[in-house]
C-alpha positions as CSV (number, residue, x, y, z in Angstrom):
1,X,30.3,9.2,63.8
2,X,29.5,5.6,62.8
3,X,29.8,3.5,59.1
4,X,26.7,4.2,57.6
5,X,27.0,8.2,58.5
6,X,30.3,7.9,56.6
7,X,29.1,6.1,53.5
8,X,25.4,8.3,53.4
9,X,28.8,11.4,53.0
10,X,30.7,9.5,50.7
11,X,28.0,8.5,48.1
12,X,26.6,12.2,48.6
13,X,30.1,13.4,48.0
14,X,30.5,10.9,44.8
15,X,27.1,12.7,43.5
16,X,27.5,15.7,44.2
17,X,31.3,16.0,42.8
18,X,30.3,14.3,39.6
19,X,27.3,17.0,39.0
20,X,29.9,19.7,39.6
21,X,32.6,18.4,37.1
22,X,29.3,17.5,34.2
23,X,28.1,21.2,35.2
24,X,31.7,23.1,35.0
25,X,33.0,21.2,32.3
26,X,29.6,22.1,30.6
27,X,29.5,25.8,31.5
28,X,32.7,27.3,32.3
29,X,33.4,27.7,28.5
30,X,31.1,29.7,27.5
31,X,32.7,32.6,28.8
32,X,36.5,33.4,28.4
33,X,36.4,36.3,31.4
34,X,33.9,34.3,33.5
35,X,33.9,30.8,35.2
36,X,30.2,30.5,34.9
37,X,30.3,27.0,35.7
38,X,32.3,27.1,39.0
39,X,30.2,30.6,40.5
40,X,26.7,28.5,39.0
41,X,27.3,25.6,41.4
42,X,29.2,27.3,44.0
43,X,25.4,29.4,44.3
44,X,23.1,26.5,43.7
45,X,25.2,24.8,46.4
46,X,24.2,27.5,48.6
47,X,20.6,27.8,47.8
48,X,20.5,24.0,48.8
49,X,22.6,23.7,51.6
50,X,20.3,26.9,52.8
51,X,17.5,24.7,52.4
52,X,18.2,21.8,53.6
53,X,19.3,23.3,56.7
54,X,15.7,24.7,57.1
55,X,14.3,21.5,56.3
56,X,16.2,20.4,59.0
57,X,15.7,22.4,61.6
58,X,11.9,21.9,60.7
59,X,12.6,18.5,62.1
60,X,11.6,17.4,58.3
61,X,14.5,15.2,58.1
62,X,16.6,12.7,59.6
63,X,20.1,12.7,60.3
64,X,21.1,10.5,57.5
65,X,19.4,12.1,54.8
66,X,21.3,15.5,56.2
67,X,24.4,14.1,56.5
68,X,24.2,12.9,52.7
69,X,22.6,15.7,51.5
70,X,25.0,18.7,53.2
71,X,28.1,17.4,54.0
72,X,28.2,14.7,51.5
73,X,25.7,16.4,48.1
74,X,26.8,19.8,49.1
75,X,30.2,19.5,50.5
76,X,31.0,17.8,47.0
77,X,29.4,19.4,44.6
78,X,30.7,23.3,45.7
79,X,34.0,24.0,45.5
80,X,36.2,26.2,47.5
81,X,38.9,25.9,46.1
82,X,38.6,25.9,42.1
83,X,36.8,29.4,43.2
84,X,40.2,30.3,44.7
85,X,42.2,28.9,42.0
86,X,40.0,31.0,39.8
87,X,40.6,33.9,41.4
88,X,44.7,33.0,41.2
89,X,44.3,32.9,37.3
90,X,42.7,36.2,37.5
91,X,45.2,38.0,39.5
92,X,48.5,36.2,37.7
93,X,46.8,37.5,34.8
94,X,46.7,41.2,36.2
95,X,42.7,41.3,35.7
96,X,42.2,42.8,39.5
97,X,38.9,43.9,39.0
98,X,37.7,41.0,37.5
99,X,38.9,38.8,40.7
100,X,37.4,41.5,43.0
101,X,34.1,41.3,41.0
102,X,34.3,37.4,41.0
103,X,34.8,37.0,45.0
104,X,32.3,39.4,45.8
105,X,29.5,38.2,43.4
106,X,30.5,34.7,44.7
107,X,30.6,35.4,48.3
108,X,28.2,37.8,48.9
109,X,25.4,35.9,46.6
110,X,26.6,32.6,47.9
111,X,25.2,33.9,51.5
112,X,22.3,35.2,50.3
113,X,21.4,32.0,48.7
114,X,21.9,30.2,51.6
115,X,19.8,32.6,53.6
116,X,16.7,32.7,51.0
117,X,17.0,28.2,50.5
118,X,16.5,28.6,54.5
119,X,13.6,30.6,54.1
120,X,11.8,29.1,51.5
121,X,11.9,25.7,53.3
122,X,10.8,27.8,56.5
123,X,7.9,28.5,54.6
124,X,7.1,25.0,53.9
């Protein structure tokens, strides 16, 4: 595991979860029926991780930079679960097909994002 694999996940995490809160603070009320902010980083999130993976499995990067930019960028700026929590709010609130629309839209994007970021850098 080693110290400085930790702190390259912990300073990612720092950036990453501060970009997320600036973004879904910023975002998330612009709609009333939508948490814009949450679903916009949730597929960015993808698209990079996506990427970065590809970058990595060019060889393009060292294990380090991964660690930081995955588990520790990526792993802090998604979020699980305020996407569940969400989805709670919709369903307490009886707006099933809003939640429905929500998880799918978020799920089914969030792997194609991560499937096109791995291409893209594939191409590089």
């Amino acid at each position: 595991m080693g110290f400085q694999n930790l702190l390259w996940v912990f300073i990612g995490g720092g950036l990453g979860s501060t970009l997320r809160y600036i973004l879904s603070k910023g975002l998330n009320p612009m709609f009333t029926n939508v948490f814009i902010g949450t679903l916009t980083v949730n597929l960015i999130g993808s698209l990079l991780i996506g990427f970065f993976i590809g970058f990595e499995a060019k060889s393009f990067m060292q294990k380090p930079m991964f660690l930081f930019l995955t588990v520790g960028f990526c792993g802090g700026f998604t979020t699980f679960s305020a996407f569940a929590a969400e989805n709670l709010n919709f369903l307490k609130s009886g707006e099933y097909f809003q939640a429905l629309i929500y998880s799918l839209v978020s799920v089914l994007v969030g792997i194609l994002s991560v499937g096109l970021g791995f291409y893209l850098a594939k191409q590089l």
